[in-house]
C-alpha positions as CSV (number, residue, x, y, z in Angstrom):
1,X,67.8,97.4,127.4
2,X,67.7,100.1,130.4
3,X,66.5,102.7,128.1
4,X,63.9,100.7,126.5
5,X,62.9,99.8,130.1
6,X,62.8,104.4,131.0
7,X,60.6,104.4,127.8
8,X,58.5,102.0,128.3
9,X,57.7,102.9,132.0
10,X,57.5,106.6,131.0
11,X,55.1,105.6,128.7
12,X,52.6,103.0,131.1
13,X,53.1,106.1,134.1
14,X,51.9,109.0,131.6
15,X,48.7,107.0,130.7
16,X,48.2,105.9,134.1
17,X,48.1,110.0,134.8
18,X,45.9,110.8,131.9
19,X,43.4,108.1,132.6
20,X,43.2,109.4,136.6
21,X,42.8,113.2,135.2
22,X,39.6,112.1,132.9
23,X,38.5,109.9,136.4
24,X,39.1,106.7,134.9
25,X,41.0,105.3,137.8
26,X,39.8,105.0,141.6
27,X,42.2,105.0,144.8
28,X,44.2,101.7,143.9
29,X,45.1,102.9,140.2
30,X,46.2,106.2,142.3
31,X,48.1,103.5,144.6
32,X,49.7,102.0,141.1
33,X,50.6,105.6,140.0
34,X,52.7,106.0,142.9
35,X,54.1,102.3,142.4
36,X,54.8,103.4,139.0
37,X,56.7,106.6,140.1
38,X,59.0,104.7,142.3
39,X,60.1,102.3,139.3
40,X,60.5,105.0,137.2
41,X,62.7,106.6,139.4
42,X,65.2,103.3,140.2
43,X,65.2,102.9,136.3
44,X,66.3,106.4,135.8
45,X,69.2,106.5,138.6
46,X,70.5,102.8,136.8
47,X,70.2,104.6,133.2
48,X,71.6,107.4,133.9
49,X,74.2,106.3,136.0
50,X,75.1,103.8,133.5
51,X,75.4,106.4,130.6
52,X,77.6,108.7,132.9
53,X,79.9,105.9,134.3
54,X,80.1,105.0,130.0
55,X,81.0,108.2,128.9
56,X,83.2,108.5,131.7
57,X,85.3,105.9,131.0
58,X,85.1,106.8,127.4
59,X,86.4,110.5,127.6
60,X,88.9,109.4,130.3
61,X,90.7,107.0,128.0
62,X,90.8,110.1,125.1
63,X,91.9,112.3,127.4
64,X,94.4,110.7,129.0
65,X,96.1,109.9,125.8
66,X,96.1,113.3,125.1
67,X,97.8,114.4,128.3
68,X,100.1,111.3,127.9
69,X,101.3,112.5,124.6
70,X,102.1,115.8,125.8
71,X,103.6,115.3,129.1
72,X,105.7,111.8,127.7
73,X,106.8,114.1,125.2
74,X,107.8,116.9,128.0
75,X,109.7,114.4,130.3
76,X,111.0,112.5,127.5
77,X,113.3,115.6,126.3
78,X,114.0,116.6,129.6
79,X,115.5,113.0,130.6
80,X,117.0,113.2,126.7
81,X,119.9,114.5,128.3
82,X,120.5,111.4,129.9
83,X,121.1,109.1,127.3
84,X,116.7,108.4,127.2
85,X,115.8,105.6,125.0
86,X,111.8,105.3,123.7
87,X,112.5,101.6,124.9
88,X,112.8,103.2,128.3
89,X,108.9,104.7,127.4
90,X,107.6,101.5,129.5
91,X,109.0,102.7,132.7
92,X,107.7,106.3,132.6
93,X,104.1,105.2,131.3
94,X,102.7,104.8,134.6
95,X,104.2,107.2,136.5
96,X,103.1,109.7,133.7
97,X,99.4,108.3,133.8
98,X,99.4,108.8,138.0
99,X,100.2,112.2,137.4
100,X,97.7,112.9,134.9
101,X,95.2,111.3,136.0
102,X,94.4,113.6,138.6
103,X,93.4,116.6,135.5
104,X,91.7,113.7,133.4
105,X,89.4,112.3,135.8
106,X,87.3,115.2,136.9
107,X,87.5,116.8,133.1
108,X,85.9,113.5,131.8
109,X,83.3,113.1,134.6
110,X,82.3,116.7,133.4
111,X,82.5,115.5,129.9
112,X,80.2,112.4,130.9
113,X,77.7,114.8,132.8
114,X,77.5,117.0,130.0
115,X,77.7,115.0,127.2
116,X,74.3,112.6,129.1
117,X,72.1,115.4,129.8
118,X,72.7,117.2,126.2
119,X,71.9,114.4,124.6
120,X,68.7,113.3,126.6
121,X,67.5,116.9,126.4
122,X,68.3,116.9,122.5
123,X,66.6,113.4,122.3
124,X,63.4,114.6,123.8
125,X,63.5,112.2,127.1
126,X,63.9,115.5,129.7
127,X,60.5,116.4,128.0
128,X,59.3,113.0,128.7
129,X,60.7,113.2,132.1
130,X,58.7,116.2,132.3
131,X,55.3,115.0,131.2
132,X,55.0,112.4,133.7
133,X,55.6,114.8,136.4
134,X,59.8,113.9,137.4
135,X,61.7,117.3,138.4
136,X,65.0,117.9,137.7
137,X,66.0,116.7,141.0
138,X,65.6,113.2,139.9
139,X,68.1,113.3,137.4
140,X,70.5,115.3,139.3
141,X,70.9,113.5,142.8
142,X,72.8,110.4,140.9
143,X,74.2,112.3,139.1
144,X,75.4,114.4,142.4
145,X,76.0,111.0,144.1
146,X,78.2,110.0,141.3
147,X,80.4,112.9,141.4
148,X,81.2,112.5,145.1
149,X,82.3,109.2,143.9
150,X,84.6,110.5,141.6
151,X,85.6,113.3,144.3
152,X,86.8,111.0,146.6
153,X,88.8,108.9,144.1
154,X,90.5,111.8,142.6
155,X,91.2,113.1,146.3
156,X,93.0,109.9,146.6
157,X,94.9,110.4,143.7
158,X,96.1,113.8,144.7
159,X,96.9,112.3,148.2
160,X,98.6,108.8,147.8
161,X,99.4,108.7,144.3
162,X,100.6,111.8,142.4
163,X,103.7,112.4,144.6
164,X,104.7,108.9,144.4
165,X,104.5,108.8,140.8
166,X,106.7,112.3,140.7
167,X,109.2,110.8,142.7
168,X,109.1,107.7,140.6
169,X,109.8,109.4,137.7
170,X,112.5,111.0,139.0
171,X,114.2,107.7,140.1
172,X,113.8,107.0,136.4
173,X,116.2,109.6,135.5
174,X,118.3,108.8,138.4
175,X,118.6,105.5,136.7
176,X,119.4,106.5,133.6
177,X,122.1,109.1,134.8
178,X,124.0,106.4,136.3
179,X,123.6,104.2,133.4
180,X,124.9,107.1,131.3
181,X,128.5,106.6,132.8
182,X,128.6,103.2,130.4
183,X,130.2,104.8,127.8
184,X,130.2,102.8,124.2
185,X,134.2,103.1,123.6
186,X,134.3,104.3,120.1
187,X,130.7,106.3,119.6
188,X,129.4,109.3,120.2
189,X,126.5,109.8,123.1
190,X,125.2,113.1,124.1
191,X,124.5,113.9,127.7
192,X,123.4,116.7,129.1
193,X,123.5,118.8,125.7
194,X,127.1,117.7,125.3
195,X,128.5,115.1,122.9
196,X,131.0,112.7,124.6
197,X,133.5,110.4,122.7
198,X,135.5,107.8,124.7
199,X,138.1,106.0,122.3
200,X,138.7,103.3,125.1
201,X,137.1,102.0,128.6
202,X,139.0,100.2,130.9
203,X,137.6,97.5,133.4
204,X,138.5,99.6,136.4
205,X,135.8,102.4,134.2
206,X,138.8,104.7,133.4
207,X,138.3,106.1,130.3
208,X,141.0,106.6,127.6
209,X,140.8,109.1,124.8
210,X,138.1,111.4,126.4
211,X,136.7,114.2,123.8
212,X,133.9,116.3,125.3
213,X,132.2,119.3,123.0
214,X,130.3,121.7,124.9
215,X,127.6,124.3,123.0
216,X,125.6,124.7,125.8
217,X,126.6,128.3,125.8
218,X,126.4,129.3,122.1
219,X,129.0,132.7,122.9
220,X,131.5,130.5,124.3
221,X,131.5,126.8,123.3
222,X,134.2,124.0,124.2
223,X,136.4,121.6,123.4
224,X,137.7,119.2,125.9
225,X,140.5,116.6,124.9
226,X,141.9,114.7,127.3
227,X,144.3,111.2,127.7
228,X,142.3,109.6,130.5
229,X,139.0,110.6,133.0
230,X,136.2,109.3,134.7
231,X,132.7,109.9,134.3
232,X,131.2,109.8,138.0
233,X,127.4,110.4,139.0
234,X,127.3,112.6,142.0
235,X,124.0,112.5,144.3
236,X,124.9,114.4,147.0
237,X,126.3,117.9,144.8
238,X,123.6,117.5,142.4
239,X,126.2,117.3,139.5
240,X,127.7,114.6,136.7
241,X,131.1,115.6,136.5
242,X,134.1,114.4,134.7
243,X,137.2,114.1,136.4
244,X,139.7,114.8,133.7
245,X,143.8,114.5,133.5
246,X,146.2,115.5,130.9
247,X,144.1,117.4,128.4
248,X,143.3,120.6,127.1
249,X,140.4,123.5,126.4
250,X,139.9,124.7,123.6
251,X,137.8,127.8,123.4
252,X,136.2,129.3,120.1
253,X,135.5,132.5,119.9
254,X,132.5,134.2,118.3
255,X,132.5,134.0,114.3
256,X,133.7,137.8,113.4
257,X,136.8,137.1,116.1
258,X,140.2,135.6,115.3
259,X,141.2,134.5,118.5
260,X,141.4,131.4,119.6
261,X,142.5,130.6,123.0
262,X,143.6,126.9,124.3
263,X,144.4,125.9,128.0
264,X,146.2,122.6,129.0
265,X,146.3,120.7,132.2
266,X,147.1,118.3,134.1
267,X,144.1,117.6,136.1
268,X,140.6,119.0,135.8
269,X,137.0,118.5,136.9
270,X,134.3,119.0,134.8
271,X,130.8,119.0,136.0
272,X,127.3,120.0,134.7
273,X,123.9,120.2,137.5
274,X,121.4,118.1,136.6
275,X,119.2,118.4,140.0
276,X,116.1,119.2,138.4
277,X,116.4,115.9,136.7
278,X,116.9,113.1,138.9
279,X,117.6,113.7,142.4
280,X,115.0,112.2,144.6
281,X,116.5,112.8,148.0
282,X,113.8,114.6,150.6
283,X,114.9,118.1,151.0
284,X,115.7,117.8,146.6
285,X,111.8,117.1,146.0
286,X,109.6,120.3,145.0
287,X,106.7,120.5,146.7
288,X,104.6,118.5,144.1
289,X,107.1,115.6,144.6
290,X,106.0,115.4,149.1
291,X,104.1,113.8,150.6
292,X,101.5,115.3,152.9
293,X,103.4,114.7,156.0
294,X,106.7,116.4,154.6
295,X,104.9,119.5,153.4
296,X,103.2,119.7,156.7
297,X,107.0,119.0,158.1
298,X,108.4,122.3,155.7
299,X,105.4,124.2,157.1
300,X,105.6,123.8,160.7
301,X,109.2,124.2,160.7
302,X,108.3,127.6,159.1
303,X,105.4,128.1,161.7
304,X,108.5,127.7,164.6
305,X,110.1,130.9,162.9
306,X,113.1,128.3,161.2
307,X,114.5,128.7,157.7
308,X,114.1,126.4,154.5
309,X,117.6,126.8,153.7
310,X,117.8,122.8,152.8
311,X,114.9,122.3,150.8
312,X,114.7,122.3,146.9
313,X,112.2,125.3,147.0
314,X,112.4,127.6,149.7
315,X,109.7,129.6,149.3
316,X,106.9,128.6,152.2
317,X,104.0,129.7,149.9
318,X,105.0,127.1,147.4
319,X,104.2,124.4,150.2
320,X,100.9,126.0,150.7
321,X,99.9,126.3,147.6
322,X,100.7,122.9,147.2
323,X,98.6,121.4,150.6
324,X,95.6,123.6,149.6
325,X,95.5,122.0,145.6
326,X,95.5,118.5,147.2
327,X,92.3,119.7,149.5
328,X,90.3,122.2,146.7
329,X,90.7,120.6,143.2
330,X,88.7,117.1,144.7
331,X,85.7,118.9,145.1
332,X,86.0,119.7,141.3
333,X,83.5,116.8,140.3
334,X,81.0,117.2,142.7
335,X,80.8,121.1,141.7
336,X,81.1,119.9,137.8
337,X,78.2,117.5,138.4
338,X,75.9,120.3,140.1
339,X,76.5,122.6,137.1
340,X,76.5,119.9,134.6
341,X,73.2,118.9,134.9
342,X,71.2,122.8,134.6
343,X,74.0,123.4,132.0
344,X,73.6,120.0,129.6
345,X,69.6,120.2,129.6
346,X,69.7,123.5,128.1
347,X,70.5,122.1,124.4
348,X,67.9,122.1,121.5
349,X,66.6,119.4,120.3
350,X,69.2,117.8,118.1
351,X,72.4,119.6,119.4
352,X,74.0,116.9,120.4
353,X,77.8,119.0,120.4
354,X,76.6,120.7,123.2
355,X,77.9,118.8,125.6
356,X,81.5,118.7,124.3
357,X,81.4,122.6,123.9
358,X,80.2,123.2,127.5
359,X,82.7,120.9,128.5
360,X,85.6,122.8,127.1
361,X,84.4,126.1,128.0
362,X,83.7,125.2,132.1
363,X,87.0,122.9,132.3
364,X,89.2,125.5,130.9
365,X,87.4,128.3,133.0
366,X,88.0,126.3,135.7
367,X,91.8,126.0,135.3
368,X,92.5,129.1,134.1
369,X,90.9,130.5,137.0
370,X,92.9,128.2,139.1
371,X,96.4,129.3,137.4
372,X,95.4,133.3,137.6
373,X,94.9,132.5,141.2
374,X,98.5,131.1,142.0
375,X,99.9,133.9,140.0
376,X,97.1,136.0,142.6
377,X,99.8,134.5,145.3
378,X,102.9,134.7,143.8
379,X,102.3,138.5,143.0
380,X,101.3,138.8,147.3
381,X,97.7,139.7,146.8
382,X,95.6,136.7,148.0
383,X,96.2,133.8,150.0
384,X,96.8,130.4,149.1
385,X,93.5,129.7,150.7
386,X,91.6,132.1,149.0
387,X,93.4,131.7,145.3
388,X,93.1,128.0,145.4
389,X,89.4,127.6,146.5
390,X,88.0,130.5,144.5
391,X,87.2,128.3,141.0
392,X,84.7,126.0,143.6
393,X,83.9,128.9,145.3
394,X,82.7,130.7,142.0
395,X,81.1,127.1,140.5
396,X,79.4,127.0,143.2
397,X,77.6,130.1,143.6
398,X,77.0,129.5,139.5
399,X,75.0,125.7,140.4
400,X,73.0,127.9,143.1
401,X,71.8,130.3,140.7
402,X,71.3,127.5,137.6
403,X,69.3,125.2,140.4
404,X,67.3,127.7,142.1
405,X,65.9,129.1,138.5
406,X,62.4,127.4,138.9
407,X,62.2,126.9,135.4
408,X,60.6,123.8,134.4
409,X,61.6,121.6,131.9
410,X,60.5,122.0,128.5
């Protein structure tokens, strides 16, 4: 109905011009004209922002799947080694889509911007637009307006949400670590790479008949058997560990040796790290995992000359590099929306795919950029400052030169 509405008053405001260019009309029509103009331009912002919002939410949902099915995919062999069910899916779904939702957003904004101007250049209305005398300037400030929008929201995202939904993830694995010690008496479970066979569990949670087989190291695997253990989760050392009694090693040897060598004891404690995984105490949180207040906490305390001896990562650039994402990739969908618009109305008439190839061209520029910039900072060339904010810095400087081309349109 809105675009019906564009046509038609496109259509009523190019005679209205035509007629007053032949003389037809006196003052008041010249009055109407203007009337006319300020329609046209209300119906435009609510068409176009409609379309953009649509395609929006349209390329956010593909996307996102997308990420999901790579990143659940990623987390789910990484918590594998924890006894991970897909039943246990429902629990990391949200936590997943927090995190990706802050690459998803912007990308389908960009997709939306794109994809909307290609398509009303391909369709002939930016010539239309162009007849009755609207620059481009009316099609990019909602457009513009729209993006901060989206800025803001996805600045919120980074802020409040991403960390949280790290850290929840994390106590999702810390979950299913400690329901890993429930041992099925009589089956096999792996853990942590290593299969585990209890032949009895006692109410105390002593286990009887313990066999553990260890290939984690292919040059040197292991064979545990032992009369009785326990299978304890330990937070504070970072480690599940057996603690084993009566028992003995058995340690094969690679395939063209003959040895063999076995070791018995009395007691023994075996234990495997599984910090990356689950811990979500402060100082075991990577910097992607903090909150703003804690990595402003890690960098003061380097700022006062003291050491990061207790933290996950101790590397202070790490922290920066984090604080200074949080700050610079927001301003991706204002940037996307300024270059979007010059970019999109460059299609030919019927090349409607132009949008989508933009799209992936500027989006993976963008990224790529911001990736060779952190390695700019790992390698101690630039600054987190300057590596993180030189993708807006360089879109920037691109939606200068598109906007101040004064090409009309055509």
């Amino acid at each position: 109905m809105v675009e019906e509405d564009l046509w038609a008053v496109l259509a009523n405001l190019r005679e209205s011009m035509l007629r007053q260019s032949r003389g037809f009309i006196d003052v008041a029509g010249s009055e109407g004209i203007g009337v006319s103009c300020r329609v046209m331009s209300l119906t435009l912002t609510r068409y176009v922002l409609r379309e953009v919002v649509f395609y929006t939410l349209l390329a956010g949902i593909g996307v996102t799947l997308i990420f999901l099915g790579g990143n659940a995919s990623r987390y789910a062999s990484d918590l594998m080694v924890l006894g991970f069910q897909w039943t246990d899916f429902r629990g990391l779904l949200l936590p997943i889509a927090g995190i990706v939702a802050t690459y998803t957003v912007p990308i389908a904004f960009l997709f939306a911007v794109l994809t909307v101007a290609a398509r009303m250049a391909a369709d002939g209305e930016i010539l239309a637009l162009s007849a009755c005398g609207l620059g481009r300037r009316a099609l990019l400030v909602p457009v513009v307006a729209l993006g901060v929008v989206v800025s803001v929201g996805t600045g919120g995202l980074l802020h409040h949400v991403e960390h949280r939904a790290r850290q929840e993830m994390r106590f999702v694995a810390r979950d299913l670590a400690t329901r890993a010690t429930e041992f099925e008496p009589g089956a096999f479970r792996t853990v942590a790479g290593r299969v585990v066979f209890v032949k009895e569990r006692l109410e105390s949670g002593e286990m009887k008949g313990v066999l553990i087989s260890d290939h984690t190291d292919r040059t040197r695997p292991l064979l545990i058997l032992a009369s009785s253990g326990r299978f304890v989760l330990e937070e504070d050392s970072r480690t599940l560990a057996f603690e084993l009694t009566d028992g003995e090693v058995h340690v094969e040897q690679p395939a063209h040796s003959n040895e063999h060598q076995r070791f018995s004891f009395e007691e023994m404690r075996y234990s495997f790290d599984l910090s990356a995984s689950f811990l979500v105490g402060k100082h075991h949180l990577r910097p992607y995992d903090m909150s703003n207040a804690d990595l402003r906490a890690a960098l003061e305390i380097v700022e006062q000359g003291g050491s990061l001896k207790n933290y996950f990562i101790r590397d202070p650039i790490a922290y920066e590099l984090e604080m200074q994402r949080r700050w610079a990739v927001p301003m991706a969908p204002v940037l996307f929306a300024a270059v979007g618009v010059p970019l999109g109305i460059r299609a030919k008439r019927g090349a409607r795919s132009w949008g989508t190839l933009l799209c992936a061209l500027v989006a993976l520029g963008y990224y790529l950029l911001s990736t060779f910039g952190r390695q700019l900072v790992e390698q101690g060339w630039a600054s987190p400052v300057v590596a993180l904010w030189l993708p807006n810095g360089l879109l920037a400087l691109i939606a200068l030169g598109l906007l101040r081309q004064r090409e009309t349109f055509e």
